[in-house]
C-alpha positions as a printed NumPy array, in Angstrom:
array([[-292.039, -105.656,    9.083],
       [-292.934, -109.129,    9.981],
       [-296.45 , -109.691,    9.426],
       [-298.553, -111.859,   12.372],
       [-300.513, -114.83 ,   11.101],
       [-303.878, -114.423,   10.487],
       [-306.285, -115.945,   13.635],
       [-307.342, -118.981,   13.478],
       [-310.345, -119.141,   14.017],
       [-310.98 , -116.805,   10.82 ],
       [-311.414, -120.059,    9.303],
       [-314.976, -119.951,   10.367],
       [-315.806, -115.856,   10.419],
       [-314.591, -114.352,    7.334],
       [-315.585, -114.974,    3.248],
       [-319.187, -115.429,    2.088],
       [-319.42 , -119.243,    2.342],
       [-319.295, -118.759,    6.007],
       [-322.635, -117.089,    5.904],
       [-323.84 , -120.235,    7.848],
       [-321.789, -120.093,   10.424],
       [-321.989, -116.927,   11.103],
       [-325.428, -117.556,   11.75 ],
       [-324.965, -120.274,   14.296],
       [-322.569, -117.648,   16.103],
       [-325.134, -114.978,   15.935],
       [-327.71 , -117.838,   17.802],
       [-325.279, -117.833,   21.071],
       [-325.162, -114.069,   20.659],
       [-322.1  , -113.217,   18.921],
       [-322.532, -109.877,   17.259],
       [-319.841, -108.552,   14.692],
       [-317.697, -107.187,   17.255],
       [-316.965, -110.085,   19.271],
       [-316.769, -112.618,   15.817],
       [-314.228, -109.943,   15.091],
       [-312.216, -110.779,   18.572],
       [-309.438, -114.244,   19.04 ],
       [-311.88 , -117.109,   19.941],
       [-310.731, -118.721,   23.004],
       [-312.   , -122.079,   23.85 ],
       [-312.557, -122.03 ,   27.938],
       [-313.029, -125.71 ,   29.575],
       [-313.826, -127.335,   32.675],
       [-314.446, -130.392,   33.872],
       [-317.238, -128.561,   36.176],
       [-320.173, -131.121,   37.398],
       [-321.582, -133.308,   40.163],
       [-319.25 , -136.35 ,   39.777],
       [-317.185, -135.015,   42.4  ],
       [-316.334, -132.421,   45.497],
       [-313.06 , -131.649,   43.303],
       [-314.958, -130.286,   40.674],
       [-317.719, -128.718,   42.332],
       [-317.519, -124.798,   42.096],
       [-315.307, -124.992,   38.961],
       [-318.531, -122.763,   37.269],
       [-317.833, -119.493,   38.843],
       [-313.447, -119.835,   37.897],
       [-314.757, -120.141,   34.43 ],
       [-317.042, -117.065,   34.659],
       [-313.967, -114.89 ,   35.97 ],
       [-311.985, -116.381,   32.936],
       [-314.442, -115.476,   30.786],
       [-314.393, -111.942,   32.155],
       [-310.565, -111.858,   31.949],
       [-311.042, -113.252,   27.968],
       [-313.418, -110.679,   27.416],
       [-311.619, -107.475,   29.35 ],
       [-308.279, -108.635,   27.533],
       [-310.389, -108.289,   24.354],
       [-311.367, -112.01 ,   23.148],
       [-314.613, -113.752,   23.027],
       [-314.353, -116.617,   25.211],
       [-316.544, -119.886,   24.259],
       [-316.966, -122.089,   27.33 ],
       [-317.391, -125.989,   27.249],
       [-316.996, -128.88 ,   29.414],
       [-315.586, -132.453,   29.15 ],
       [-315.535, -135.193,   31.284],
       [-314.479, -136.786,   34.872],
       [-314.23 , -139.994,   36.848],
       [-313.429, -139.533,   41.01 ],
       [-311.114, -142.132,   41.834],
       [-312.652, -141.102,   45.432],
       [-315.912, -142.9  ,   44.035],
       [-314.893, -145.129,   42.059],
       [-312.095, -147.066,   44.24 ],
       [-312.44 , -150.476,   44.913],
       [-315.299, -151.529,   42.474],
       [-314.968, -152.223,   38.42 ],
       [-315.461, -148.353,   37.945],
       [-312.075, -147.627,   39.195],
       [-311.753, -148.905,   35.801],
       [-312.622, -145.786,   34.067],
       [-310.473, -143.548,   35.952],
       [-307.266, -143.127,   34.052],
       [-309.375, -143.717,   30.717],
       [-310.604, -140.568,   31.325],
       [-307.388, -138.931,   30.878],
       [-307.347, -139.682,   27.431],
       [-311.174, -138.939,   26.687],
       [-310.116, -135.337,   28.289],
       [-307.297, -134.458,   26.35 ],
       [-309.136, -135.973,   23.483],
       [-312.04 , -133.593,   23.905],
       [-310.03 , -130.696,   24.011],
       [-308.704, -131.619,   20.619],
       [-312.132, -132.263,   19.267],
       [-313.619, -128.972,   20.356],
       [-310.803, -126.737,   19.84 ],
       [-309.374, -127.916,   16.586],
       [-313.437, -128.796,   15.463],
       [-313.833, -124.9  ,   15.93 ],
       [-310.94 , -123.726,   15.31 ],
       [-310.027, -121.916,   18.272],
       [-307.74 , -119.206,   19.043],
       [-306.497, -120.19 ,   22.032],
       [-307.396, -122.694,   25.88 ],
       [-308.128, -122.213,   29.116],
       [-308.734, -125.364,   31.278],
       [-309.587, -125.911,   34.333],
       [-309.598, -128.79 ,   36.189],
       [-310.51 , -130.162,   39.931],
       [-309.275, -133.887,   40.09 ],
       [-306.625, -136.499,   39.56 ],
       [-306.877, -137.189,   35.682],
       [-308.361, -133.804,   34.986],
       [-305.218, -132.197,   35.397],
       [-302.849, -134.317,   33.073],
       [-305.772, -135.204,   30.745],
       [-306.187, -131.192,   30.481],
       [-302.624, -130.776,   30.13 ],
       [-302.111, -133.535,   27.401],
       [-304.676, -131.918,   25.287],
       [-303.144, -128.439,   25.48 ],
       [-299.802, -129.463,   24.67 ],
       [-301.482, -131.437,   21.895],
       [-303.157, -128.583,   20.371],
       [-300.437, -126.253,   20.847],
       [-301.998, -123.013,   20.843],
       [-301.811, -120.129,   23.341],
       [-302.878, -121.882,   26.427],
       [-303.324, -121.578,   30.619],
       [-303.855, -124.126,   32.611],
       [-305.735, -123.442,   36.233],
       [-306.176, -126.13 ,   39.115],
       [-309.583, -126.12 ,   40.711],
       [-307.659, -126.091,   44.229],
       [-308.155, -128.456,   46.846],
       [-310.602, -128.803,   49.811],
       [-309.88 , -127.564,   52.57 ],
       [-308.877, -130.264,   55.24 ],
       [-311.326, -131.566,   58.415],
       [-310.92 , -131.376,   61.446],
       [-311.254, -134.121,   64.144],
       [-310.18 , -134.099,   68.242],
       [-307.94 , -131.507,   67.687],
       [-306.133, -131.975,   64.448],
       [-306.372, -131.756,   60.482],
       [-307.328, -134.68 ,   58.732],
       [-308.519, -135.262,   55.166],
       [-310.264, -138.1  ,   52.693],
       [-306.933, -140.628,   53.821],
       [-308.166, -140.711,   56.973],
       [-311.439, -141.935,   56.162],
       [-310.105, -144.614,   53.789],
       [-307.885, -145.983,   56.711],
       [-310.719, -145.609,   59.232],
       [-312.175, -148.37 ,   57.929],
       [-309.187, -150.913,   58.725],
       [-308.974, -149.215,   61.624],
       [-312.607, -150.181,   63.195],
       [-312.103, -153.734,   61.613],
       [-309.241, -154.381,   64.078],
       [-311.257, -152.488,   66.911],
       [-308.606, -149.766,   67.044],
       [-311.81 , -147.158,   66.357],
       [-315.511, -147.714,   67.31 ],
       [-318.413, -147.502,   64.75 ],
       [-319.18 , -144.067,   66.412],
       [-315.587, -142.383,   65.381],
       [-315.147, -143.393,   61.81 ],
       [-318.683, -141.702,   61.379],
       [-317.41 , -138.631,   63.3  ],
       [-314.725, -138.507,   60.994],
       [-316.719, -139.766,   58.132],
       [-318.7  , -136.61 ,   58.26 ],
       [-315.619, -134.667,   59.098],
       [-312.668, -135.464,   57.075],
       [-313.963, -133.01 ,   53.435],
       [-315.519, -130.008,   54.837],
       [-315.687, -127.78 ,   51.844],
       [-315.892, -129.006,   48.317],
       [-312.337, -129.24 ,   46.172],
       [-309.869, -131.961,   45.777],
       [-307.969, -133.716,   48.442],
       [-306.041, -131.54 ,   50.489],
       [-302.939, -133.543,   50.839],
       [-300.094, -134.144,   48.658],
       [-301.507, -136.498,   46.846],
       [-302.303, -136.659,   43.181],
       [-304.204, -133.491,   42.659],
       [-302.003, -131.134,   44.369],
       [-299.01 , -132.748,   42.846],
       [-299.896, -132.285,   39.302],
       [-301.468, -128.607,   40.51 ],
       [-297.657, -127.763,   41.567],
       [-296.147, -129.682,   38.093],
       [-298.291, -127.673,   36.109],
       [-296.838, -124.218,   37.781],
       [-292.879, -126.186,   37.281],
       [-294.08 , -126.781,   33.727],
       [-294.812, -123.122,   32.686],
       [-298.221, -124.479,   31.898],
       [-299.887, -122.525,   34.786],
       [-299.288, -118.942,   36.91 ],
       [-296.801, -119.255,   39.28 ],
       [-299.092, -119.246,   42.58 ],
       [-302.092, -120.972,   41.311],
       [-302.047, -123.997,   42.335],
       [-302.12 , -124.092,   46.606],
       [-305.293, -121.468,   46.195],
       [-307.768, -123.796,   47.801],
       [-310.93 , -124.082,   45.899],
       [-313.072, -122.048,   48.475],
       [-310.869, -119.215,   48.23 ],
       [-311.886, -115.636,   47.648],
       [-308.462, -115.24 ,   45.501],
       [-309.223, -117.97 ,   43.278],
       [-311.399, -115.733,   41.433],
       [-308.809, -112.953,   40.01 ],
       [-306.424, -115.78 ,   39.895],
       [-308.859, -117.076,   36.81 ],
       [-309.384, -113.516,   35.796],
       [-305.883, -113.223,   35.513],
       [-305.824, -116.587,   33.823],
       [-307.865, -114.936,   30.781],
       [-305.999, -111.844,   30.729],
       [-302.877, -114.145,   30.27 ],
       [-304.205, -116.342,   27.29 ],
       [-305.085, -113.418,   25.553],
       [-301.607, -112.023,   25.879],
       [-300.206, -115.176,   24.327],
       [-302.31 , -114.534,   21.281],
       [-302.281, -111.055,   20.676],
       [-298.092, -111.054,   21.226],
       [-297.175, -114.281,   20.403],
       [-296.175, -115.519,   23.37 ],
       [-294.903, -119.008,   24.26 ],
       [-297.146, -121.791,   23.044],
       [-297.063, -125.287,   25.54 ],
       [-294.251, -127.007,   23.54 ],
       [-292.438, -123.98 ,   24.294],
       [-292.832, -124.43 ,   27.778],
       [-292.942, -128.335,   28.202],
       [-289.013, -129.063,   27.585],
       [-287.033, -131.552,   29.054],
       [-285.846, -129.129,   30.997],
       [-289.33 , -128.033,   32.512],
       [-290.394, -131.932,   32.798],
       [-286.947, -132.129,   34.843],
       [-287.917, -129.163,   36.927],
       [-291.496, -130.798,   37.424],
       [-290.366, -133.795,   38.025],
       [-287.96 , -132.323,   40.69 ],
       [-291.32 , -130.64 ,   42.631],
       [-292.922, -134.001,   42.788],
       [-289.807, -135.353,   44.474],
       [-289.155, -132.515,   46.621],
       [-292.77 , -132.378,   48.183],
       [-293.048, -136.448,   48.48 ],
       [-295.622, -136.344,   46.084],
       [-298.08 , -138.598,   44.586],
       [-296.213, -141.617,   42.246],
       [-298.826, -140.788,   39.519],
       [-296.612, -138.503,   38.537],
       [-294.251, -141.06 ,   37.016],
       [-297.453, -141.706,   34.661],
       [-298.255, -138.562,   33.936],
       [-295.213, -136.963,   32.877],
       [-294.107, -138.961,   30.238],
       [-298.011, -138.732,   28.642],
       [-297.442, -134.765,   28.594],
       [-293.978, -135.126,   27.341],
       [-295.594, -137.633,   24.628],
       [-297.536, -134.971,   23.403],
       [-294.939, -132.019,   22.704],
       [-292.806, -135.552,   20.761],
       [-290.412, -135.701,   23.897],
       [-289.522, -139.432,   25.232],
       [-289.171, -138.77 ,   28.794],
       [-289.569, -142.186,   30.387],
       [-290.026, -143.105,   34.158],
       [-286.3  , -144.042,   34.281],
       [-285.939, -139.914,   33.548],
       [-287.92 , -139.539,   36.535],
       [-286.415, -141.585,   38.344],
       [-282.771, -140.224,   38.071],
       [-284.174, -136.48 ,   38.931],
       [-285.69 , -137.979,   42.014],
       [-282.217, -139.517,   42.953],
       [-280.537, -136.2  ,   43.174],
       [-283.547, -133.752,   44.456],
       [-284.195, -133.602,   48.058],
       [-287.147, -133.597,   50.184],
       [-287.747, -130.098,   51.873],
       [-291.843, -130.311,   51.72 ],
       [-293.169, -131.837,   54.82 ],
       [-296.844, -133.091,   53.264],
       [-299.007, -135.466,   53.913],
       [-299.654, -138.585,   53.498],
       [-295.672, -139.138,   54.705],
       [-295.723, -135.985,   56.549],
       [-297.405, -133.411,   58.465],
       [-299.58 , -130.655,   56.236],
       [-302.149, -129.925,   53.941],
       [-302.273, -127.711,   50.22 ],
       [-303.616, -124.852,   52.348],
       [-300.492, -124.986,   54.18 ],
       [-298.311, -124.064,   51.225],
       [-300.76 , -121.59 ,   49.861],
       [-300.226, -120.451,   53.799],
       [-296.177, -119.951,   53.467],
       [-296.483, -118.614,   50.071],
       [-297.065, -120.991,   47.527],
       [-295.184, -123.219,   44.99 ],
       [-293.099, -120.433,   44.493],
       [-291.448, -120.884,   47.906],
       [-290.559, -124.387,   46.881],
       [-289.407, -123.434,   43.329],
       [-287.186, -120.556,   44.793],
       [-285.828, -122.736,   47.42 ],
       [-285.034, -125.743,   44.823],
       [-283.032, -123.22 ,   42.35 ],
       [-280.687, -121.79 ,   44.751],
       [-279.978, -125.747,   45.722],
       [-278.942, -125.859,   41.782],
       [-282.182, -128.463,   41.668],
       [-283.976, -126.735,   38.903],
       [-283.343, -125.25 ,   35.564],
       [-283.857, -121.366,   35.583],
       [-284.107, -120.248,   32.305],
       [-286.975, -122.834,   31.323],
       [-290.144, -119.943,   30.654],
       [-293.031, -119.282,   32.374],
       [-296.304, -118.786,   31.356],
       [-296.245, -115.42 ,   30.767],
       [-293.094, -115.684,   28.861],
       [-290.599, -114.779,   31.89 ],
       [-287.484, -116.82 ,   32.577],
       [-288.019, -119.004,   35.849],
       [-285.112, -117.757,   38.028],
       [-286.242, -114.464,   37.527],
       [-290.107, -115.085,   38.481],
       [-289.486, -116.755,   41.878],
       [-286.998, -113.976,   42.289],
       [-289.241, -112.376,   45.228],
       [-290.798, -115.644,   46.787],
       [-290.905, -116.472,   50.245],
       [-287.924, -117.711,   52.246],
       [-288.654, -121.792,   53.567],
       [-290.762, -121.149,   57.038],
       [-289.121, -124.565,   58.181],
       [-292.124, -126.195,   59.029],
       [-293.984, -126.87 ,   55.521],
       [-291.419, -126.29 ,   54.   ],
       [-287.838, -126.665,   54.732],
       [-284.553, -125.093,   53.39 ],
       [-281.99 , -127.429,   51.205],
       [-279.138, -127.888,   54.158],
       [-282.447, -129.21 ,   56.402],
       [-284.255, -131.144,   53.69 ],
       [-286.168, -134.256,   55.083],
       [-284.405, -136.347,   53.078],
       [-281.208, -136.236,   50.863],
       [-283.243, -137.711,   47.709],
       [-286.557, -137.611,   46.838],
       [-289.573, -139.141,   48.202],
       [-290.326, -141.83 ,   45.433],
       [-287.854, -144.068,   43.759],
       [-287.929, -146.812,   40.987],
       [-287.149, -150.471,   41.397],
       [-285.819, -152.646,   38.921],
       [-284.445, -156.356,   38.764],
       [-285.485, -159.642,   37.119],
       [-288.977, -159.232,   38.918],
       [-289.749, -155.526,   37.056],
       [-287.329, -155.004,   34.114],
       [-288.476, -151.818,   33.457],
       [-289.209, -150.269,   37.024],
       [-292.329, -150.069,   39.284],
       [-292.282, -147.118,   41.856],
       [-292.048, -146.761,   45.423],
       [-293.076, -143.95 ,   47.343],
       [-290.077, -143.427,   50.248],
       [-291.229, -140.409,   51.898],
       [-292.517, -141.33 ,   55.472],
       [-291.297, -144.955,   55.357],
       [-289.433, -146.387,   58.327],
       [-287.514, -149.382,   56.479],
       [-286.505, -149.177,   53.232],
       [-285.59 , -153.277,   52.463],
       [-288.009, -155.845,   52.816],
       [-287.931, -159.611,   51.687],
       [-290.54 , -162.467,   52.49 ],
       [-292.843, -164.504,   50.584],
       [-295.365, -163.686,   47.706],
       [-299.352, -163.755,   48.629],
       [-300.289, -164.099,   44.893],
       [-303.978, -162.416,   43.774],
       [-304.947, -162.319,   39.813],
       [-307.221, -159.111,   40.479],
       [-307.71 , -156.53 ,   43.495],
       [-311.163, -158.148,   44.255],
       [-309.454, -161.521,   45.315],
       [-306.779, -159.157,   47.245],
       [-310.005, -157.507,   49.221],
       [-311.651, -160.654,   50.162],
       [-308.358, -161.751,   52.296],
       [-307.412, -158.154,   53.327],
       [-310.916, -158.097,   54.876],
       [-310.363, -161.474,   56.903],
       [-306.944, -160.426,   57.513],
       [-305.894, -163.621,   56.683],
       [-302.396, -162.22 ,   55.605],
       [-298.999, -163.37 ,   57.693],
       [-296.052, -159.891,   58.417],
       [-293.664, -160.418,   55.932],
       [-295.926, -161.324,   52.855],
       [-295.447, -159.79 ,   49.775],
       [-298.666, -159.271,   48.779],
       [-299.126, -159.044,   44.289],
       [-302.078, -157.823,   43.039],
       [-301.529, -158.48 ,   38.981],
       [-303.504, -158.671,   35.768],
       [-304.325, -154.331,   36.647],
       [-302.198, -153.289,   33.821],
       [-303.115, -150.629,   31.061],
       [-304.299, -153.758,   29.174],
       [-304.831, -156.45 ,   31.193],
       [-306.835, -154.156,   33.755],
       [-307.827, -152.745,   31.455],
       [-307.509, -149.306,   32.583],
       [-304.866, -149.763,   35.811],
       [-306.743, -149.322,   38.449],
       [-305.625, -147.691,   41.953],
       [-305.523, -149.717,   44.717],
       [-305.692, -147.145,   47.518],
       [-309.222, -149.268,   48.954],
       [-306.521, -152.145,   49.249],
       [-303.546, -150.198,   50.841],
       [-305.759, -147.769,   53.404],
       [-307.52 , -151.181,   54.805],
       [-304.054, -152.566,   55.668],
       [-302.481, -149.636,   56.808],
       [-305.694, -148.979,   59.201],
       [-305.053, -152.803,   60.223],
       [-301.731, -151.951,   62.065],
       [-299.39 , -153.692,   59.055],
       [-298.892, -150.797,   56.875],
       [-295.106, -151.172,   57.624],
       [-295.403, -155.125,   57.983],
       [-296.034, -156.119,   54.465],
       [-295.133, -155.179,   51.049],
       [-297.416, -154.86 ,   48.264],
       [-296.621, -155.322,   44.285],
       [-299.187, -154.289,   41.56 ],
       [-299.015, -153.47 ,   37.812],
       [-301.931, -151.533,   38.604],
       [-301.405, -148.034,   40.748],
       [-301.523, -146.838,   43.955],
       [-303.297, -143.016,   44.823],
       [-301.369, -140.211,   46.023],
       [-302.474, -140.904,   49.261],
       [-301.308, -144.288,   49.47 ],
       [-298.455, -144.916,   52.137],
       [-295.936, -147.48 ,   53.082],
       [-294.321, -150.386,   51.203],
       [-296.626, -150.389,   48.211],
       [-294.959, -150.534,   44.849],
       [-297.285, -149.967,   41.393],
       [-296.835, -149.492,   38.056],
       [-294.393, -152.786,   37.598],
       [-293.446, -153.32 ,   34.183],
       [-293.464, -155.227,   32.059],
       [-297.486, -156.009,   33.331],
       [-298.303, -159.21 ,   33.329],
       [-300.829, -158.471,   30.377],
       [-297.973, -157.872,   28.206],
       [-295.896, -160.922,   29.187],
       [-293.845, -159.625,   32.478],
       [-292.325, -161.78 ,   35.399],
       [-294.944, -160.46 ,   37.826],
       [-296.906, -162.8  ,   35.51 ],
       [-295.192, -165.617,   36.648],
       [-294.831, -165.367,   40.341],
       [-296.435, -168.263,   42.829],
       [-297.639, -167.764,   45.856],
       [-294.646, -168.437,   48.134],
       [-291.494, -167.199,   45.929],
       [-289.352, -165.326,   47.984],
       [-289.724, -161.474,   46.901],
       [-286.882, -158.876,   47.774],
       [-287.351, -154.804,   47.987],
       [-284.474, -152.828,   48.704],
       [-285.327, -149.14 ,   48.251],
       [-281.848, -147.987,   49.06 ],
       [-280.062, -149.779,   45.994],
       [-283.329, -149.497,   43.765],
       [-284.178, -153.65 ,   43.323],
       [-286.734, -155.795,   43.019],
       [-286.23 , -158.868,   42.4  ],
       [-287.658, -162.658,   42.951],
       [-285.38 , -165.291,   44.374],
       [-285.978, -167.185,   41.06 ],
       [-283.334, -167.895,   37.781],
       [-283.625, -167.328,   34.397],
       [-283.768, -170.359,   33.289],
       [-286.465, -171.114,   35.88 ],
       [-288.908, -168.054,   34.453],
       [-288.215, -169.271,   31.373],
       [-289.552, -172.5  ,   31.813],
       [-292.591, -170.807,   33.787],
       [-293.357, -168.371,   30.876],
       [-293.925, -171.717,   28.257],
       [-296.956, -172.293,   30.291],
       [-298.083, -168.766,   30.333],
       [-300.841, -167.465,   28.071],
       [-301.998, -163.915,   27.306],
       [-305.131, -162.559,   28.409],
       [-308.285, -162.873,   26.654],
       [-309.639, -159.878,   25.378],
       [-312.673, -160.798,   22.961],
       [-315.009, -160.182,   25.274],
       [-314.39 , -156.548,   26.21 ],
       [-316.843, -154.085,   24.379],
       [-317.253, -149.889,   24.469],
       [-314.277, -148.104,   26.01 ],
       [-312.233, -150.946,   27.54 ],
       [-311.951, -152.448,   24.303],
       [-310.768, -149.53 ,   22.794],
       [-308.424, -148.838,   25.663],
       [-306.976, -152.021,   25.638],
       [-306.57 , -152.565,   22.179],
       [-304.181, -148.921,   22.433],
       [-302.436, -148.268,   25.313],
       [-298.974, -148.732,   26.112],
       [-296.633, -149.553,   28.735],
       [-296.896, -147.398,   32.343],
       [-293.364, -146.913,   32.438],
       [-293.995, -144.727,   28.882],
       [-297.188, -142.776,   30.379],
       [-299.643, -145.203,   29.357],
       [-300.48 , -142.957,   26.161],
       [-302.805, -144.213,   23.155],
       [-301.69 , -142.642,   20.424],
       [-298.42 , -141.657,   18.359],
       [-297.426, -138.309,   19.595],
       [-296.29 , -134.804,   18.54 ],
       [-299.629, -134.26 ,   16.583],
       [-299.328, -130.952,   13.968],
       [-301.978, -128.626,   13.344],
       [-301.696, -126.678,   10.542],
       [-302.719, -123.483,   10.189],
       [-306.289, -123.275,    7.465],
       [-305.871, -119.165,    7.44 ]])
């Protein structure tokens, strides 16, 4: 008879030099029968900082209950969160994908510091998801992950807006396309209820990769966050963790596969989701010690097809999916296309292709079926040539030309960019760089949806191109290209560029490139220096002195971290 591990968390229970702990458990009001119970570690990134992770409180409550009907003790904490929403277009954008790292890094502290039994996170905003993620697959112990769910979307003369519209407002009324009086109407209408944004943009695309992972139930993720179901979805959530410990059942590196990051990577593409992803998947395959690069991404998008019709390049909201059935719908519909792996595991240990079994047919609206996809290939694709040796992505879905050449409008930061975005001192055709926004030269990459919004609302969304090492939000639209790599930070040819070098995009063949030769970068990159980075202090200095490339997730440590069992 094969004998099951003793808990871990035992560690801190059982023998009499544990007397003291004991007695700090007995403070909180753990009696004998509950220190006797799997300790499962329950966190949120619940608070004020944000709509997205307002009303996170009461999920963890019905987790708790789920814990404690399963029959574990459930021990609730929080980490921490930066909006992007609030801190766009200022220095505190900064501190945005830091916080992916502090998150997954506080979910190490906590639940290896205590020893816990098992996690269940939940999480309301862009870099609480992955940074959630990253620290569960890190830890490796029986885990569930559970998006906050999104806000429900505004509504405006007649029709469904959300947060993007309030961002492109604003270029909007600078070209007198809207008065002063309708950007406030639809400031005070575009986020009605509190959650994250409703459209397909970097929330509800790592909500749907963590149900393609495993990582999360199947049907979690569309739930929007003022939902009456989101509470036995959490419940269930508990009763699910607590399954994985008391039968062993798959642990996150059993569920985050190449396979998996394939079939999540295949979601993103097929619901023209938000190019963050290309980040974040590589930092969760990091963590399990899997190199899956943005190059892996890339060729999955190439041969997955568009069938979600979301916004920002199309027509719907999250609540619209929850409406036709959920991820599910698209998961179902993407493995009879032969677009997905089937026998990757879910969370609750079933195979894939037999847990979508029952979902929803496409309705054809939000969702279409393979033969009437939107597009043949997915909506985001990566560019490479002598301007971005190792790719920067495009977003495709919703764009109306996919090739675009013209002369580079050179900025060193986004604050430059902003001052001639707001004069509109800008010619159609420029190629507009915003560099030195790196993972180390930002530091921190910022996202430069302020920057793309205010020229989209200006009427030349589809007249210029834009180039960044930094990134661009979910919501971002038309010819805007992040995450270029090598940064210029770290020595790449975006570097190098002068204002006035003839840029080319072509989406369709995947290049970038600068009308430039080899021999003439070279003689460029003799003059170039590094940035200085003595003066950074506190967590930029840290950051900076640790992260690597974008195209590799942007992680800051080694990988594939053991824990070894104590008990």
């Amino acid at each position: 008879m094969t004998v099951k591990p003793k808990l871990r968390s035992r560690i801190t229970t059982d023998g009499l030099d544990r007397v003291p702990h004991r007695a700090f458990m007995r403070a909180m009001g753990v009696d004998d029968e509950a220190m006797a119970k799997p300790f499962v570690g329950v966190v949120t990134t619940a608070g004020e900082m944000t709509p997205c992770n307002m009303n996170l409180t009461p999920q963890s409550a019905a987790v708790k209950e789920g814990v404690t009907t399963a029959g574990g003790t459930p021990r609730e904490f929080t980490t921490i969160t930066v909006s992007d929403g609030i801190s766009m277009n200022h220095q505190g954008m900064k501190f945005s994908l830091i916080s992916r790292e502090v998150i997954a890094d506080s979910v190490e502290l906590v639940v290896r510091g205590h020893a816990y039994d098992g996690i269940v996170g939940i999480g309301g905003c862009d870099k609480n998801l992955p940074g959630l993620m990253m620290g569960m697959v890190r830890c490796n112990v029986p885990s569930v992950f559970l998006f906050g769910g999104s806000a429900l979307p505004g509504t405006w003369r007649g029709k469904d807006i959300s947060v993007l519209d309030a961002f492109e407002a604003v270029g909007a009324l600078m070209t007198k396309d809207m008065t002063k009086e309708e950007v406030d109407e639809l400031e005070r209408a575009c986020l009605p209820t509190t959650g994250a944004c409703a459209g397909q943009f970097t929330a509800n695309t790592m909500g749907m990769v963590s149900e393609a992972l495993g990582l999360a139930p199947l049907g979690s993720s569309m739930i929007s966050n003022v939902d009456e179901a989101r509470q036995p979805m959490a419940a269930l959530a508990g009763e699910i963790v607590m399954k994985g410990i008391e039968e062993e059942g798959p642990l996150p590196r059993d569920l985050v596969t190449i396979k998996s990051l394939e079939n999540a990577a295949a979601v993103v593409a097929a619901t023209g989701g938000s190019t963050n992803a290309g980040l974040h998947l590589p930092a969760i395959a990091h963590e399990a010690g899997l190199r899956f690069t943005l190059d892996d991404v890339a060729d999955v998008f190439q041969r997955t097809p568009l069938i979600a019709n979301l916004r920002p390049g199309g027509l719907y909201h999250a609540k619209d999916v929850f409406a036709v059935g959920g991820v599910p719908v698209i998961l179902k519909e993407l493995l009879d296309g032969g677009f997905l792996h089937g026998d990757c595991l879910t969370i609750t240990g079933e195979k894939l292709s037999a847990a979508v079994t029952d979902a929803n047919p496409p309705d054809g609206h939000v969702v279409m079926r393979n033969d009437e996809a939107l597009s043949e290939t997915g909506g985001l694709v990566v560019l490479k040539g002598n301007l971005c040796p190792d790719g920067a992505l495009l977003k495709v879905a919703g764009l109306k030309k996919l090739v675009h050449e013209g002369p580079a409008l050179v900025f060193e930061n986004e604050e430059a960019c902003m001052e001639i975005i707001h004069t509109k001192d800008y010619a159609p055709g420029s190629v507009i760089i915003i560099r030195n926004e790196g993972p180390k030269g930002g530091p921190g990459m910022r996202e430069m949806l302020g920057v793309t919004a205010l020229i989209y609302g200006q009427g030349m969304g589809e007249e210029v191109a834009l180039l960044t090492d930094g990134r661009f939000s979910g919501a971002t639209r038309g010819m805007c290209i992040g995450y270029a790599c090598p940064e210029a930070a770290a020595g790449g040819p975006i570097g190098l560029i002068e204002t006035g070098d003839i840029i080319r995009i072509d989406a369709a063949a995947g290049s970038i490139s600068v009308n430039l030769t080899d021999d003439e970068l070279l003689a460029r990159r003799e003059n170039w220096s590094p940035p200085d980075f003595t003066k950074l202090a506190g967590a930029l200095q840290k950051y900076a002195a640790t992260v690597g490339p974008a195209n590799l997730g942007a992680v800051t440590h080694a990988g594939n971290v053991k824990w070894e069992r104590e008990v």
